[in-house]
KOLGUTOR-880890 format. One record per residue (C-alpha): x, y, z; residue in one letter. Coordinates in steps of 0.02 Angstrom, whole numbers, padded with zeros to 5 digits, always signed. Example, Ala and Ser with C-alpha at 12.3 -4.5 7.8 and 13.67 -1.06 7.14 Angstrom:
REM residues 2
+00615-00225+00390A/+00684-00053+00357S/
***
This chain:
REM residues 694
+02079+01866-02522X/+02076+01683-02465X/+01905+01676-02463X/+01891+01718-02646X/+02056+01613-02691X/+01949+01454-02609X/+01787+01523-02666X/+01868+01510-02844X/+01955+01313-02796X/+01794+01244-02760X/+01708+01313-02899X/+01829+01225-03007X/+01819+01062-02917X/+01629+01048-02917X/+01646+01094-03089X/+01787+00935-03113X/+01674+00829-03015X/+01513+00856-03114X/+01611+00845-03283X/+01663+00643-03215X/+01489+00616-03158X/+01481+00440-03238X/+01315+00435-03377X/+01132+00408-03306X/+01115+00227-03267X/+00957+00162-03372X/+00848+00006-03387X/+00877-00090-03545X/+00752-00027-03688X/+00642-00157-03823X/+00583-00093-03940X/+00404-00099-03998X/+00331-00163-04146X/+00283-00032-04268X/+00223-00184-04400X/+00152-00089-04556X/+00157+00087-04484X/+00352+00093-04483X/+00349+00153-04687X/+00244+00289-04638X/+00346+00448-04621X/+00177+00534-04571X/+00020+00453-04489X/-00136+00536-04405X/-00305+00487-04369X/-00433+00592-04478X/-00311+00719-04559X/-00130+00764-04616X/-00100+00912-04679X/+00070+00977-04787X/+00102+01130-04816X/+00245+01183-04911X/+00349+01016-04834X/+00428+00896-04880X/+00399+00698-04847X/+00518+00543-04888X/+00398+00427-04829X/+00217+00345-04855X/+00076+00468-04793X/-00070+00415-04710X/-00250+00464-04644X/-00308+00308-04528X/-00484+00329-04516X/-00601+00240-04636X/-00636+00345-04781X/-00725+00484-04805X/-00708+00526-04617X/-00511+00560-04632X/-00422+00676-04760X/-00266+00726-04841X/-00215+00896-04881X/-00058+00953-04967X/-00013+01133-05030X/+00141+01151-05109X/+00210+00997-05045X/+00322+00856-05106X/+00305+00687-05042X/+00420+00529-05104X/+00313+00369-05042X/+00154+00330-05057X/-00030+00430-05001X/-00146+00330-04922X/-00323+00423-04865X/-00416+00303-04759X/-00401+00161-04866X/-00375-00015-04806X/-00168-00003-04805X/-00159+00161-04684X/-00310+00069-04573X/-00204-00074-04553X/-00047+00029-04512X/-00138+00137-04395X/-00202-00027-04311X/-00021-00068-04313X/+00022+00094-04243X/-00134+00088-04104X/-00037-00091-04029X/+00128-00023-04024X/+00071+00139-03931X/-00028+00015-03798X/+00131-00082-03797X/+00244+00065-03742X/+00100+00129-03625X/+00112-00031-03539X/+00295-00059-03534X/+00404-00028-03396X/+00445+00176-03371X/+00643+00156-03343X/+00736+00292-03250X/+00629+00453-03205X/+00702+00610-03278X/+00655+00804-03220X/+00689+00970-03311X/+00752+00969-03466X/+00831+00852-03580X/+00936+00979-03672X/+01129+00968-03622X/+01117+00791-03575X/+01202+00646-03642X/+01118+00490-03615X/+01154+00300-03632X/+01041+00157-03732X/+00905+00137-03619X/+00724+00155-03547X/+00678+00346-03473X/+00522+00445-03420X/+00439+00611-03381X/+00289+00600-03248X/+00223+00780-03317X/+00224+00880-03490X/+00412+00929-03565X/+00460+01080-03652X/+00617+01110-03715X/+00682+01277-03774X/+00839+01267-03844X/+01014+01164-03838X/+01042+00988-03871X/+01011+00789-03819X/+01158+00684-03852X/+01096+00497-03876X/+01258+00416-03835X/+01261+00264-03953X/+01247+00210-04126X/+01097+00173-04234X/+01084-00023-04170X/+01047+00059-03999X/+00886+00078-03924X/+00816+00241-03816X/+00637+00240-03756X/+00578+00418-03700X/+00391+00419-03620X/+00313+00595-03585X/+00170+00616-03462X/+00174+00435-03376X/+00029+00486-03272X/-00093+00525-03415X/-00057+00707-03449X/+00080+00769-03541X/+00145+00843-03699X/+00290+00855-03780X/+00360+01035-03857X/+00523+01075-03911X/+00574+01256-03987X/+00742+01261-04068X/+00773+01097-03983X/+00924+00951-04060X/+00911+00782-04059X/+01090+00695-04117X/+01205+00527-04070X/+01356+00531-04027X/+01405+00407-04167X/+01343+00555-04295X/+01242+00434-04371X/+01042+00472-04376X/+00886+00358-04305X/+00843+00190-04397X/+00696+00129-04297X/+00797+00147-04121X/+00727+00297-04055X/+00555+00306-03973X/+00476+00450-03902X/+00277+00409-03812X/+00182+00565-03768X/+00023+00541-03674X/-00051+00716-03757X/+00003+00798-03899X/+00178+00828-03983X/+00226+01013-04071X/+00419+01040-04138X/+00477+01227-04198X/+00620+01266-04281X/+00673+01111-04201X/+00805+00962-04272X/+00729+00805-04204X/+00758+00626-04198X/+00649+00468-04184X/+00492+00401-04181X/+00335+00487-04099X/+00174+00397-04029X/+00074+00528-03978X/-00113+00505-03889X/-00167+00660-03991X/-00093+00772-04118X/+00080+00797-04192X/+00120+00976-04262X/+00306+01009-04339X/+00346+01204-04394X/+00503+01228-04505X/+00635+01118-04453X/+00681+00938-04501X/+00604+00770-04411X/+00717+00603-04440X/+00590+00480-04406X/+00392+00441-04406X/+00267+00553-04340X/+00124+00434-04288X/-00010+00505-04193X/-00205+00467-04128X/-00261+00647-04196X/-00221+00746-04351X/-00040+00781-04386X/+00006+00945-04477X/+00177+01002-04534X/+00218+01172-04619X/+00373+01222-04681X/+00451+01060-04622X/+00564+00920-04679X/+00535+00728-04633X/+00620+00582-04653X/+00570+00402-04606X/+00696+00298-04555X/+00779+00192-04706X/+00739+00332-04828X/+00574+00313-04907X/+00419+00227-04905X/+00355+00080-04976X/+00411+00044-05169X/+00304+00074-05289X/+00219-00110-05332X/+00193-00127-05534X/+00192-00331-05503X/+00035-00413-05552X/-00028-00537-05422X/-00077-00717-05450X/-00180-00862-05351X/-00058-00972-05278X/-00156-01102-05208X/-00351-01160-05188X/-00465-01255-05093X/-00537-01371-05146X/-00398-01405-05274X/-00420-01405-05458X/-00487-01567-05522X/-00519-01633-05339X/-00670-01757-05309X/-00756-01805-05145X/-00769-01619-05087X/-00887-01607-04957X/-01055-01523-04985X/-01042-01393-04842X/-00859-01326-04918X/-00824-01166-04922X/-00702-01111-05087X/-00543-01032-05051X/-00421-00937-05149X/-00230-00883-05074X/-00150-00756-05189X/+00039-00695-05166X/+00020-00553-05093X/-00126-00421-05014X/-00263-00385-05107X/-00397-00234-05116X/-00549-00344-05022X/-00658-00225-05115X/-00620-00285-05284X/-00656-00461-05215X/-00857-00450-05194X/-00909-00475-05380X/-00754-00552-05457X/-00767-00713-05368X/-00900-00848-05421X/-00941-01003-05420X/-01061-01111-05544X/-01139-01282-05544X/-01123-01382-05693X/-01023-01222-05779X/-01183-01146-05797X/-01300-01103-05652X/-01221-00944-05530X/-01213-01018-05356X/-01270-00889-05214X/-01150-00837-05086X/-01026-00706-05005X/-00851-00666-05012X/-00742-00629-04846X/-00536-00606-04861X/-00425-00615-04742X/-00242-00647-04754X/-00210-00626-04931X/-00337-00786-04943X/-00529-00745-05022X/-00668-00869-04960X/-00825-00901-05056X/-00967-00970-04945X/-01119-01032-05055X/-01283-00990-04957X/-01308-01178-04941X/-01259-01316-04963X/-01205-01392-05127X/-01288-01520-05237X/-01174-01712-05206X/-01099-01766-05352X/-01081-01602-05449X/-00952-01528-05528X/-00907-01332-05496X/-00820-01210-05557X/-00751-01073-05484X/-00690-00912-05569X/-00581-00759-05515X/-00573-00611-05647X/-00466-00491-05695X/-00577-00356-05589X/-00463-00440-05430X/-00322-00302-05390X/-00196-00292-05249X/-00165-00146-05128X/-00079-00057-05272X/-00202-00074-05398X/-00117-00188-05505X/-00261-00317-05577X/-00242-00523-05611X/-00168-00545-05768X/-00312-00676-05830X/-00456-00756-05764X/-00412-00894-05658X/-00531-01043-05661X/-00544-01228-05581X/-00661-01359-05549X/-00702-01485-05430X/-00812-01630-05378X/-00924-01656-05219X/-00940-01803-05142X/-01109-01924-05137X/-01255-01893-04990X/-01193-01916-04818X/-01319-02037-04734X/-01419-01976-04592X/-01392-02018-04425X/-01499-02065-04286X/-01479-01997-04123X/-01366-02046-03978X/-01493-02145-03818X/-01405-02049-03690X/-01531-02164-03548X/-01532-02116-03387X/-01407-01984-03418X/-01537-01873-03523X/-01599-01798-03341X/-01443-01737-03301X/-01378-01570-03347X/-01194-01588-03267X/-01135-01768-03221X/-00958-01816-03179X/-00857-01950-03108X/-00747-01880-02973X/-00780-01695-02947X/-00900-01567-02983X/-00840-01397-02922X/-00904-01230-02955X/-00840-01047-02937X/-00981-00911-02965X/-01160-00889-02977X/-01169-01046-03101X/-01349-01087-03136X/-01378-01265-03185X/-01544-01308-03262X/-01582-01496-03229X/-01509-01628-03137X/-01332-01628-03066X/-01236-01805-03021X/-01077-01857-02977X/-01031-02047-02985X/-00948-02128-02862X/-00873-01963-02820X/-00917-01898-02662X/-00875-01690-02683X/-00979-01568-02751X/-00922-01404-02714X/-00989-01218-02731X/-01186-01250-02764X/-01303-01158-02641X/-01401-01274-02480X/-01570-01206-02453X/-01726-01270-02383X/-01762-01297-02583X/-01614-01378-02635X/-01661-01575-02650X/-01523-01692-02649X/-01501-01873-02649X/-01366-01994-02608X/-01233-01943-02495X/-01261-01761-02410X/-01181-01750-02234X/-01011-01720-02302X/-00998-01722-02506X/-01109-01573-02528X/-01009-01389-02495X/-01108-01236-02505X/-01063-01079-02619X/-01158-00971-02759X/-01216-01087-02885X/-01376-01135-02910X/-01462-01300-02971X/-01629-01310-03029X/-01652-01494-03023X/-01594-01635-02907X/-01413-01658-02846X/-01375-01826-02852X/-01202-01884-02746X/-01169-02067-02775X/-01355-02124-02762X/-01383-02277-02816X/-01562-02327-02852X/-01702-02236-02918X/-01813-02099-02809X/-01994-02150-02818X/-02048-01984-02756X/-01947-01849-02885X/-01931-01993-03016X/-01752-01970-03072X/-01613-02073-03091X/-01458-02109-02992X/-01314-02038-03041X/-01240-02225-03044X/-01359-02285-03181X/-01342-02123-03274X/-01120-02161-03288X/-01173-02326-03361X/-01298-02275-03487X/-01154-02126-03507X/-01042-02251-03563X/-01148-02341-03669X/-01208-02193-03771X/-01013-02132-03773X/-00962-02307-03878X/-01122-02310-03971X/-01072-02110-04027X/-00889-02200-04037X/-00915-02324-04151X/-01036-02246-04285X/-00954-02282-04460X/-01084-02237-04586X/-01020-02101-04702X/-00918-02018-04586X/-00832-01824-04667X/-00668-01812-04612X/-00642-01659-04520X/-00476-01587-04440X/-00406-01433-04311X/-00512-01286-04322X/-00718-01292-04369X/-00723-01110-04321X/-00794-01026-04479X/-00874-01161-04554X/-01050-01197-04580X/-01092-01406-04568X/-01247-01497-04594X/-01328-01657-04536X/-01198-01794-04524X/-01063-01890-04436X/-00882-01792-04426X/-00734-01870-04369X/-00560-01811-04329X/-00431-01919-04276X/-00347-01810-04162X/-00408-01644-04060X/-00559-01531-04137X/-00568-01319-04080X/-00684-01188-04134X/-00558-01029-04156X/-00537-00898-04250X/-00722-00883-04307X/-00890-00988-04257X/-00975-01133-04321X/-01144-01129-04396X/-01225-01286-04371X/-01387-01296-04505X/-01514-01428-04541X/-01573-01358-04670X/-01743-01357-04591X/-01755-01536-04544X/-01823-01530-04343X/-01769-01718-04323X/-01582-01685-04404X/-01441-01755-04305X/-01246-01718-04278X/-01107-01832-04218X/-00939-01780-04202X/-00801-01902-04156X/-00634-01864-04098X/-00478-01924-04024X/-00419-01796-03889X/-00486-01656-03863X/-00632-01527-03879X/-00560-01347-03855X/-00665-01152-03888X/-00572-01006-03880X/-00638-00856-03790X/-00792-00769-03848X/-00831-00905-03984X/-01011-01011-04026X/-01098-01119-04101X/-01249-01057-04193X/-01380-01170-04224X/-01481-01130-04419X/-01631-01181-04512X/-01708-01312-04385X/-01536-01384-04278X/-01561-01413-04106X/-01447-01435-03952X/-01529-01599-03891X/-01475-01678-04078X/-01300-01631-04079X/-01163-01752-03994X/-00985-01725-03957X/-00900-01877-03921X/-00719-01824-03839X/-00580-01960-03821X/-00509-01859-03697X/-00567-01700-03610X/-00668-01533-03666X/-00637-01353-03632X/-00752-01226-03657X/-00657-01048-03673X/-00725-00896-03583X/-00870-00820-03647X/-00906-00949-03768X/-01094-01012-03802X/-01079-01198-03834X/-01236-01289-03894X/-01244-01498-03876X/-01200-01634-03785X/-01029-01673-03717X/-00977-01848-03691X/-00797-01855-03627X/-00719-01975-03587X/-00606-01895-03458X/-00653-01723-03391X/-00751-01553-03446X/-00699-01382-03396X/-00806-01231-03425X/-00717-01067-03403X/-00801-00898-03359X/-00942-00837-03430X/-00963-00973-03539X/-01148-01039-03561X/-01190-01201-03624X/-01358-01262-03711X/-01348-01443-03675X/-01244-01573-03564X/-01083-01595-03492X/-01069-01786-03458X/-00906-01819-03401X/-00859-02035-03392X/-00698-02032-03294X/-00656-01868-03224X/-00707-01699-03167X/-00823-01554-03219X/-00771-01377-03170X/-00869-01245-03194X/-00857-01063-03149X/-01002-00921-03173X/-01085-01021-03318X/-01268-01046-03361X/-01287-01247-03424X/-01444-01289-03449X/-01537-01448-03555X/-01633-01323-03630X/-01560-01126-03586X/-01700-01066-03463X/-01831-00924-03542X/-01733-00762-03526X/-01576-00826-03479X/-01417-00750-03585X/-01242-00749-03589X/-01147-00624-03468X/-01076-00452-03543X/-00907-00473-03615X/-00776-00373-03502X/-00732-00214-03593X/-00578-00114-03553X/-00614+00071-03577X/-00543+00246-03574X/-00613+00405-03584X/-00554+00552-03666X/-00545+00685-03572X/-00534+00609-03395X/-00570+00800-03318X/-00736+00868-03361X/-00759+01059-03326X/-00930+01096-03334X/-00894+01265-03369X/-00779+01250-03503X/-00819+01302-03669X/-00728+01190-03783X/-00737+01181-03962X/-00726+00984-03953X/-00902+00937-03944X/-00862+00749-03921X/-00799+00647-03790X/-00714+00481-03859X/-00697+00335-03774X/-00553+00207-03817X/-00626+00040-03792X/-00518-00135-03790X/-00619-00301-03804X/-00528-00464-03727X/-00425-00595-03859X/-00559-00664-03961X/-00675-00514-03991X/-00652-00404-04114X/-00694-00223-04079X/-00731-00181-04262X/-00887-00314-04244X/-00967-00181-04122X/-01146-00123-04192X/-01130+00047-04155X/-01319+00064-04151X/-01322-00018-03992X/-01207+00074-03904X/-01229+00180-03753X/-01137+00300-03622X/-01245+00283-03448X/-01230+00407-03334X/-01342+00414-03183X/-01468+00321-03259X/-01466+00438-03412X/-01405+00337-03603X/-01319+00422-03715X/-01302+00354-03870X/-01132+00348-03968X/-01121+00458-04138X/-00975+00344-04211X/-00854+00216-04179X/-00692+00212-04286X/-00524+00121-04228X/-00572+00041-04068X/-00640+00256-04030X/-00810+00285-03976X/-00860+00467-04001X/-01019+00530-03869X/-01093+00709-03881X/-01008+00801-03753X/-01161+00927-03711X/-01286+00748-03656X/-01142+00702-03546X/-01140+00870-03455X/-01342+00889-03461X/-01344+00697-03379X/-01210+00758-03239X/-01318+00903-03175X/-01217+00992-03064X/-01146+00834-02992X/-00949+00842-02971X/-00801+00724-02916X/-00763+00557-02975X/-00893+00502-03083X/-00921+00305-03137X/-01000+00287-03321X/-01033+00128-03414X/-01012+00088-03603X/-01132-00042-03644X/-01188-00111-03811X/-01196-00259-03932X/-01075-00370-04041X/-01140-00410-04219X/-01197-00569-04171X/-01303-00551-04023X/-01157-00560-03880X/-01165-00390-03746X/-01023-00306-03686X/-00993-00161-03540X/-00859-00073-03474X/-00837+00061-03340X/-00721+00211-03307X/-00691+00339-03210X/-00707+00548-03258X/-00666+00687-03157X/-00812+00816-03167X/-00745+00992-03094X/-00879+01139-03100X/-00759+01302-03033X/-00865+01418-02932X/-00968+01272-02829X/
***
């Protein structure tokens, strides 16, 4: 009898104790960025379908169309339907980020079992594996200005299913954009009353029920005899407002315009780029069409005549009524305005570089190198003493000072090193790297002090195209955000100066492109203070600076870096006076995932694709990928890809397995291929190929 009396006493204690057992401590949450996705109450890759739901919310297919769908059956859905079109791309762009985002972020507090019957605090929390829930309730214990991240399968499998399952807060109120729920697979509700936001790396499926929130996924999402909600209460108003040009360059009525210009056109709000291609044109003397194309970008429309325009002409441009924005609403009249260009721009002569013409890479106090740079002429330094990270070998011919300014490493010159020599070598006949700083400096104030027609220039040249000239900037020049197309309108002997007063700056992947006759050994960049050249980049002239040059990885460079009064750093480039026969850029990094990561070679699935996710670094643009030239190698075998929609390559599955044999284990393949202008790109991965039975 005492036995069962204290049996009974600590049953009720341990039931006391767990009942104070304070809430689940959890790492602050942030919330991710949904950007244009968050009016979408539903958004899959290639296909939604309704049946007999209901949707307060836009509606969405992400995939280009015709290669995603929409199907509704007795459905009713208060927002907007976009299939494929360019608003649901964007948003499911949107929606890609904020998925990598979470992926990426930190996990928060690991959970295990089941989520129904807790209550748990604003915070950050994680399952390492797949979660079902069958049943009961999770108590969010906060209000709607709260945040709760919930990430399913951490370790790169893992869905998320929930049968009669409850999410609610404590506050009673319901999810505005504060609850987040990542699944690394797939996400199916039944019967189920659920709250927030899903990201799911595959499908979404939601039988009877109601969903408070969006339902974003990779795959197709499908909902039948279900209720959803997006946070807020509905999708994106219905837009009956007529857009209108705000702005343009050049100006109305402006004179002096350039004859390279490119005409611009910023309206007030997004438009259908579509409707763009024939609406805008452009006519000399009001009466002869000029020939051209017509990009958009950021609710601004650029016309870009094939070449260049005639000096002292007037143009006008003209937008029609065919213009409409995202919602279909057109210009309410023709918009026209005219403008002037300015008189010839006289032509230069070249910069006498002297003695520095032989060299390739010359500096004042440093040259170092990381990487197998190869340099393709002469390499001096002036009255520095170190050059570090070139290789010593039986052929490596140097002059000047070699006992202790000379360190080895991977680089490669194909000419001379020169280290502080001072007098010229009878035997190779090259110059010192002395006389080459002063004829540097000369030819830096001769490029200096041009001031015959100069064109103004300013910030970014990246998407410009320039002719034959003198350009001059007052401050710092970059190529970003687009390349510059340098054309001499096939003139061999045309020449281009560009002057500025700081610095010289590319951003990662970008080039120059020479056109129509231009050529590296014509084209001078005079830098008032130092020039970087980003990663990846393909640079083409001659760089005078007058402090330092820095060339980061991968970059290549057709021409010379000529440095007055500081260092060169270089690191895995390819510089040459003239690029060597053969020699190319190296492959752009590419980060990618496959999908599946197990291969059974017995399976018999009914997806006959394998899709790889790939991620290009800042400065390439995945959607500039020529699918043509893209290929899955395994063991020596290419494969070549059948698509490539939303940063997803899609491969035929049965190559894959015919290239793996009956090879199993941890399997590297490379994606390789081509960007749209010229530039390569790989990346590598690991799959799991199981064959049960072997």
């Amino acid at each position: 009898m005492k036995r069962k009396i204290f049996s009974m006493l600590f049953t009720l204690v341990l039931a006391l104790s767990l009942s104070l057992v304070p809430a689940l401590p959890a790492m602050a949450a942030t919330a991710p960025g949904l950007g244009t996705a968050e009016s979408f109450a539903v958004l899959g890759g290639p296909a939604v379908t309704l049946t007999n739901s209901t949707v307060t919310g836009d509606v969405g297919s992400g995939f280009p169309f015709p290669d995603s769908t929409i199907t509704q059956t007795d459905s009713t859905i208060t927002g907007t339907v976009h299939e494929g079109d360019t608003v649901a791309q964007q948003a499911y762009g949107n929606f890609l980020s904020a998925y990598a985002a979470l992926a990426g972020a930190d996990n928060g507090t690991l959970l295990a079992g089941t989520l129904a019957g807790m209550t748990l605090p604003p915070g950050a929390y994680y399952f390492d594996a797949a979660v079902t829930e069958t049943g009961g309730t999770l108590t969010l214990e906060g209000s709607s200005t709260d945040t709760w991240i919930f990430k399913i399968g951490t370790l790169g499998t893992g869905a998320l299913t929930g049968t009669s399952f409850s999410v609610v807060m404590s506050s009673g109120e319901t999810c505005n954009n504060n609850v987040f729920w990542w699944v690394a697979e797939a996400a199916t509700m039944t019967d189920s009353n659920f709250q927030g936001t899903i990201l799911a790396g595959a499908g979404i499926m939601v039988t009877r029920g109601t969903f408070n929130g969006n339902a974003l996924a990779t795959a197709a999402v499908t909902l039948t005899d279900a209720t959803i909600t997006v946070p807020g209460g509905g999708g994106t108003p219905v837009d009956t407002t007529a857009p209108t040009v705000s702005s343009t360059i050049p100006a109305n009525a402006a004179t002096g315009v350039a004859i390279n210009s490119a005409v611009t056109a910023t309206f007030s709000e997004a438009m259908d780029p579509l409707t763009l291609t024939t609406t805008f044109t452009l006519e000399e003397q009001g009466l002869t069409p000029v020939s051209g194309t017509v990009t958009y970008a950021d609710v601004t429309a650029t016309f870009t005549p094939s070449s260049s325009l005639a000096p002292s002409t007037v143009y006008t441009a003209t937008i029609t009524t065919g213009v409409k924005d995202l919602a279909g609403n057109a210009l309410a009249s023709n918009y026209v305005w005219s403008f002037t260009t300015a008189t010839p721009t006289p032509a230069q002569a070249p910069v006498d570089l002297g003695a520095a013409a032989n060299y390739a890479v010359l500096a004042s106090s440093t040259v170092t190198n990381t990487g197998p740079t190869v340099v393709g002429g002469d390499l001096g330094l002036s009255p520095g003493v170190a050059v570090t990270g070139f290789a010593i070998s039986s052929n490596t011919v140097v002059q000047g000072i070699t006992s202790t300014g000379l360190t080895d490493g991977p680089g490669i010159v194909k000419g001379t090193i020169h280290i502080a020599d001072t007098a010229i070598d009878p035997v190779e006949s090259t110059t010192s790297a002395a006389q080459a700083q002063l004829d540097l400096t000369t030819a830096y104030n001769d490029a200096a002090g041009r001031t015959v027609g100069p064109v103004d220039v300013a910030g970014n040249l990246g998407g410009q195209t320039l002719y034959p000239g003198l350009y001059k900037s007052t401050s710092s020049l970059e190529i970003s955000s687009g390349d510059l197309t340098l054309d001499a309108q096939g003139d061999a002997n045309a020449v281009f100066i560009f002057q500025m007063a700081s610095t010289l700056t590319t951003t990662t992947g970008r080039e120059v492109i020479l056109t129509n006759g231009a050529k590296a050994s014509n084209i001078f960049w005079q830098v008032g203070s130092s020039a970087t050249l980003g990663t990846y980049s393909v640079f083409k002239g001659n760089i005078l600076a007058y402090t330092s040059i820095t060339i980061a990885t991968g970059a290549t460079l057709n021409g010379r870096a000529l440095a007055s009064n500081g260092a060169v750093t270089l690191d895995t480039n390819i510089i040459a006076i003239a690029v060597p026969s053969g020699a190319s850029a190296p492959p752009v990094p590419a980060v990618i995932d496959i999908n599946p990561d197990t291969l059974n070679l017995k399976s018999r699935s009914d997806k006959n694709v394998i899709t790889v996710h790939i991620e290009l670094p800042l400065g390439f643009d995945p959607g500039q990928i020529s699918v043509a030239t893209v290929e899955l190698n395994v063991f020596g075998t290419t494969i070549p890809a059948l698509s490539l929609t939303s940063r997803v390559l899609k491969f035929d599955r049965s190559a894959v397995i015919a290239a793996l044999g009956e090879t199993t284990g941890d399997i590297n393949v490379t994606v390789t291929g081509e960007l749209n202008n010229g530039r390569t790109f790989a990346g590598s991965d690991t799959i799991k190929v199981v064959n049960p039975g072997k």
